[in-house]
C-alpha positions in Angstrom: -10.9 -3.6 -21.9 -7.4 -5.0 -22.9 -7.1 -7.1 -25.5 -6.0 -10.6 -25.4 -3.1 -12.8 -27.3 -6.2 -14.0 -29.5 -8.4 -11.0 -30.1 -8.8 -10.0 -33.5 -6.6 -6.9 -34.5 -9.8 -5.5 -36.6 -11.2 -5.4 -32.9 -8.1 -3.5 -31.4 -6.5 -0.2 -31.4 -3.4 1.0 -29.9 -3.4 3.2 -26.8 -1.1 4.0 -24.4 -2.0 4.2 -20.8 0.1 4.9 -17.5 0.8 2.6 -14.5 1.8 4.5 -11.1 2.3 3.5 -7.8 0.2 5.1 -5.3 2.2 7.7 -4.2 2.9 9.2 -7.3 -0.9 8.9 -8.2 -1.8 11.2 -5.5 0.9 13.9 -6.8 -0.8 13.7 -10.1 -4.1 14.7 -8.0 -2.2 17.3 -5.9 -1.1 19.1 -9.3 -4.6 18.8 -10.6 -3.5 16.1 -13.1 -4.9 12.7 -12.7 -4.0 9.8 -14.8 -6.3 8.0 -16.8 -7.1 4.2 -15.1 -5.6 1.4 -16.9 -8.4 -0.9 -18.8 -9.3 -4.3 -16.6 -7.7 -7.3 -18.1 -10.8 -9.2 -19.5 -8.1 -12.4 -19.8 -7.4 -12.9 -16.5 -3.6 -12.2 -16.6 -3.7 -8.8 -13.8 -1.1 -10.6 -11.8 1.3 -11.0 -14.4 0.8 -7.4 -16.2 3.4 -4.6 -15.9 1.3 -2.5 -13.6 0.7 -5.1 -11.0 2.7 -3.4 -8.2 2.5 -5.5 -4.7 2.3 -3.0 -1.6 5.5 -1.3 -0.1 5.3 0.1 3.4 7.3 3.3 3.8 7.2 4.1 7.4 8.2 3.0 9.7 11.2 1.5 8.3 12.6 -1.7 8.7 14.8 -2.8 11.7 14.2 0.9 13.4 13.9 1.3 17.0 10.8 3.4 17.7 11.4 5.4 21.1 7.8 6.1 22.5 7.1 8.3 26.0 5.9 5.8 29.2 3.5 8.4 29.8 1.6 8.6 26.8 2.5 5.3 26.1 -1.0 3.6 24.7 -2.0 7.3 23.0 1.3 8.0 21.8 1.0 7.2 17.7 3.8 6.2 14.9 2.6 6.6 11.6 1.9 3.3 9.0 2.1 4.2 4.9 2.4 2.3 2.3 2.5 2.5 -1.5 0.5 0.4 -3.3 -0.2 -0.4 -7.2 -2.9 1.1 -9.6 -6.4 0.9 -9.2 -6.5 -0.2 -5.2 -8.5 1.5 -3.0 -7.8 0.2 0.7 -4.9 -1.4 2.5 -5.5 -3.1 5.6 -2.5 -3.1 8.7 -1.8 -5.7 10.9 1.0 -5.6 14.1 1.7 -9.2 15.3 -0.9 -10.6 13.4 -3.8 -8.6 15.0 -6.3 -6.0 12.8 -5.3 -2.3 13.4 -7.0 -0.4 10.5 -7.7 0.6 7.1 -5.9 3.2 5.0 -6.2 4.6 1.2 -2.9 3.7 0.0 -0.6 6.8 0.4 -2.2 8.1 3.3 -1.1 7.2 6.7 -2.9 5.1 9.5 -2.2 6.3 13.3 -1.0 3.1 15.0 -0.6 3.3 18.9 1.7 0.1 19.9 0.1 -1.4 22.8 3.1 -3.3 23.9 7.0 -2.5 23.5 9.7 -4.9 22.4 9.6 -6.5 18.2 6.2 -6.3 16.6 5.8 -7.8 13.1 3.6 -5.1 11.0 2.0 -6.2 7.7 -0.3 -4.5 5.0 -2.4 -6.3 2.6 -4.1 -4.8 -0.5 -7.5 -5.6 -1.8 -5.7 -8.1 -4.3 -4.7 -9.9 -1.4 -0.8 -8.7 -1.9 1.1 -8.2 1.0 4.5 -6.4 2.8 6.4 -7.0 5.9 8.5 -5.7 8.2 9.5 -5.8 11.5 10.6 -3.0 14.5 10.9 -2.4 17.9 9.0 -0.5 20.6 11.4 1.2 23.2 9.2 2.6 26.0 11.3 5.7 27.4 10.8 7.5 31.2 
């Protein structure tokens, strides 16, 4: 645990520990050198510590016109990532409001727009942090 403002130093030590975003986490996997976790905040101060890191989406980007074919148009897939902070295990995607999936963070969800013109995407984190963005659906002959 990390130790509060008022613990005790005889019931402390120094250590120093790591905060990543997602993405980077899962490089430190890749090479076969994971981080240590950071400690849980037994004072109730997650939200304001340095590793707090709200969600990011990556792709698709913002304001992008997303060209998809009329005749796979319902199949046809763009991909939704997202970076998220340490220690969170799931984000969840929403276009226009409506519940599209689940992805670890750093790994991409297949999303198949069921509708062109703007569509509002979101993700929210298991802390309840979210990220918007908006783009457009072009459906092409």
């Amino acid at each position: 645990m990390r130790a509060c403002a008022d613990t005790p130093a005889s019931d402390t030590r120094a250590e120093v520990f790591e905060a990543w975003p997602s993405d980077i986490l899962r490089l430190y996997a890749l090479a076969g050198m994971p981080r240590r976790p950071i400690p849980p905040d037994r004072c109730g101060s997650d939200a304001l510590s340095p590793e707090h890191v709200t969600p990011a989406i990556t792709y698709p980007r913002s304001g992008a016109t997303y060209e998809l074919h009329a005749a796979d148009f319902g199949h046809e897939t763009l991909q939704l990532s997202a970076t998220a902070g340490p220690g969170i295990t799931s984000l969840y995607w929403f276009a226009d409001g409506a519940y599209v999936g689940s992805s670890p963070p750093s790994t991409a969800l297949a999303w198949a727009p069921t509708h062109s013109g703007d569509v509002d995407l979101s993700v929210v984190d298991d802390r309840g942090d979210t990220a918007d963005r908006n783009i457009r659906v072009a459906v092409i002959p």
